[in-house]
N, C-alpha and C positions, 0 to 999 in steps of 0.2 A: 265179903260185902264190898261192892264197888258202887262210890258218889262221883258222880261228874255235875261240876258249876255248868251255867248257862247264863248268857246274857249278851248286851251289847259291848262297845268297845267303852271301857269307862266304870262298869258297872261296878269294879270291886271284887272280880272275882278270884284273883290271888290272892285277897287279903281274908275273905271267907272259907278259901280253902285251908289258907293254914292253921286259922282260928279250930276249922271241923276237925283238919287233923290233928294238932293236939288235943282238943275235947276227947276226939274218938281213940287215942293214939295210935297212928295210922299215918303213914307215910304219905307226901303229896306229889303228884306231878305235876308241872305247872308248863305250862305255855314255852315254846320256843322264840324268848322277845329279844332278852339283853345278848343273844350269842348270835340272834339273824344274821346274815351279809344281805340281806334282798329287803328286808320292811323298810329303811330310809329310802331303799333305793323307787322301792314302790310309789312311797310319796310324795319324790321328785320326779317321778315319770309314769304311771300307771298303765298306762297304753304300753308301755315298754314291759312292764316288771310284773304284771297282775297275775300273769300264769304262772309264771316262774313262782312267785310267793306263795301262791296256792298248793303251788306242788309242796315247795319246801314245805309249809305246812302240815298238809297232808301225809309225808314219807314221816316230821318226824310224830304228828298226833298217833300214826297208826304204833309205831314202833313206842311209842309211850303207852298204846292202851293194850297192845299186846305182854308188855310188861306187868300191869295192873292186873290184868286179868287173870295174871298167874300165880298172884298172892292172892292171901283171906281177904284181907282189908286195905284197901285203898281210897284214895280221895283224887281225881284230877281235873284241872280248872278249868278244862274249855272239852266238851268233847266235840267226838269227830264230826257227829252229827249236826254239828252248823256249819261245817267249814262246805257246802255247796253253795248256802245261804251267801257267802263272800263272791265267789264265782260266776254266780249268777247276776249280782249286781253288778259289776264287772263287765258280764255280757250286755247287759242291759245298758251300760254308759258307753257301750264300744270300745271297752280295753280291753276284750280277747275275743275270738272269731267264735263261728257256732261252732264250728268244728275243734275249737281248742274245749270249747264247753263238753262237747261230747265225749272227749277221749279222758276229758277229767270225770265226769259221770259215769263212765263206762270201770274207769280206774278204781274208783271209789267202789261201785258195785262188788266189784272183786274183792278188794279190799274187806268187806260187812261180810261177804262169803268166807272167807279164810277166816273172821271170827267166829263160823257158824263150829269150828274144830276145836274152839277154845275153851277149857274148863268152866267158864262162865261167857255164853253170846250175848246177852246184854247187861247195862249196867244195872245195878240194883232197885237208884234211884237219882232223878237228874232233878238237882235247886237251882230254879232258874230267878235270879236276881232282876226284876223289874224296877227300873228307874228312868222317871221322866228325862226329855231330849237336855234341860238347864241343869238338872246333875248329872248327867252326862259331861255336857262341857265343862262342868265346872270340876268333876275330877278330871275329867283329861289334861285343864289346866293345872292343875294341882299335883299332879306325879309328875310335869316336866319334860317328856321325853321332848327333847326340838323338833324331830320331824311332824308328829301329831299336832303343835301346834297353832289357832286360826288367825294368830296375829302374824305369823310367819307366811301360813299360806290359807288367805281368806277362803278360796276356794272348797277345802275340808270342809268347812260349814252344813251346805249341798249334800257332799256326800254321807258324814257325820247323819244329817236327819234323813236320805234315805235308810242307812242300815237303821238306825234306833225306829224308825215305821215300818221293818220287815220284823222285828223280831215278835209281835204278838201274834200274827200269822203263825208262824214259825214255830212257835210257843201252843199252840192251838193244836197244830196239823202234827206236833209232836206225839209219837207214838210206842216209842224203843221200846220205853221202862215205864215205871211211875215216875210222879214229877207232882213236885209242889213249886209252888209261887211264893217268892217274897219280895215283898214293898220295902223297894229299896230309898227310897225317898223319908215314910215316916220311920223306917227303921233305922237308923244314923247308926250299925256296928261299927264302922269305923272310929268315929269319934266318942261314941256311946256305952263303952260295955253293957249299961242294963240292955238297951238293944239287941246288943250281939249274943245276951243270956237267954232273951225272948226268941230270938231266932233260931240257936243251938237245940233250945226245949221243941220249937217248933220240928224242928227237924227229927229229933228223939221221938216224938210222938207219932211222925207219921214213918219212921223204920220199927218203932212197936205194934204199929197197922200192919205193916208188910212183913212182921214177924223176925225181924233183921238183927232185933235186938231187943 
């Protein structure tokens, strides 16, 4: 069984993967954040760093879900399948050419092909974590990292509310796996345990749909 998180930047989604994988016990993969050289770099220059980040991202999600894929049970908190979703807003602000968009599209493609070989091609089921654009900022404010934040560099703001308005699209047009939704707003896991009880069951319930568990 493989879970992969979804959501915007903010939403919470390492802290629900770990909570899933002990519930489930089940190993996590999580995000390439705290060991990047290129995400500060990105947010001090993006016209400069946006390809670069994409890639880095890209080489290490694929090599994390290739790992996943080749155990029973796994959990990992961002899958591949948004990371064009970052790229394309990128192209759209003019911090990568069309032609860098393409050869990332094209790379990517290949990529979903070489899991077409894999024990398991797609994930089981993808929880994509929904929370309005003000808890968004407000956990971004609240984990700390400096470059992420809008008092440092007002600017993020802009960008910040383009990605959190691409991802219900996103979320729609989404197709891999199954996928459920959770309201990240009235459901407070982090601060909440009953919450995070409500959510776990929630999730239990619809891997007993897909026969998972």
């Amino acid at each position: 069984m493989l879970i992969v998180l979804a959501g915007t930047i903010g939403a919470s989604k390492s802290s629900l993967a770990a909570a899933l994988g002990e519930h489930l016990g089940t190993e996590v993969f999580y995000e390439a954040v705290d060991n990047n050289p290129v995400l500060d770099l990105y947010y001090q220059d993006p016209k400069k760093y946006a390809f670069l980040l994409q890639i880095f991202f890209l080489n290490k999600r694929f090599r994390s879900i290739k790992e996943a894929y080749r155990a029973d049970n796994n959990v990992l908190d961002r899958s591949i399948f948004e990371d064009e979703l970052f790229l394309t807003l990128n192209y759209k602000n003019g911090n990568v050419t069309k032609a860098e968009l393409e050869i990332y599209q094209d790379l990517l493609a290949n990529m979903l092909e070489e899991l077409e070989g894999m024990p398991k091609k797609r994930p089981d089921l993808l929880v994509y974590i929904d929370i309005s654009f003000e808890k968004m900022l407000e956990r971004i404010a609240k984990r700390g990292r400096s470059f992420e934040q809008i008092k440092d560099n007002p600017d993020l703001e802009a960008y910040y509310l383009q990605v959190h308005d691409e991802y219900p699209t996103w979320y729609e047009n989404y197709n891999a796996s199954p996928k459920i939704k959770i309201d990240g707003d009235s459901l407070d896991f982090i601060q909440n345990p009953a919450d995070l009880d409500v959510i776990l069951e929630m999730i239990d319930q619809k891997l007993k749909e897909l026969n998972l568990i």
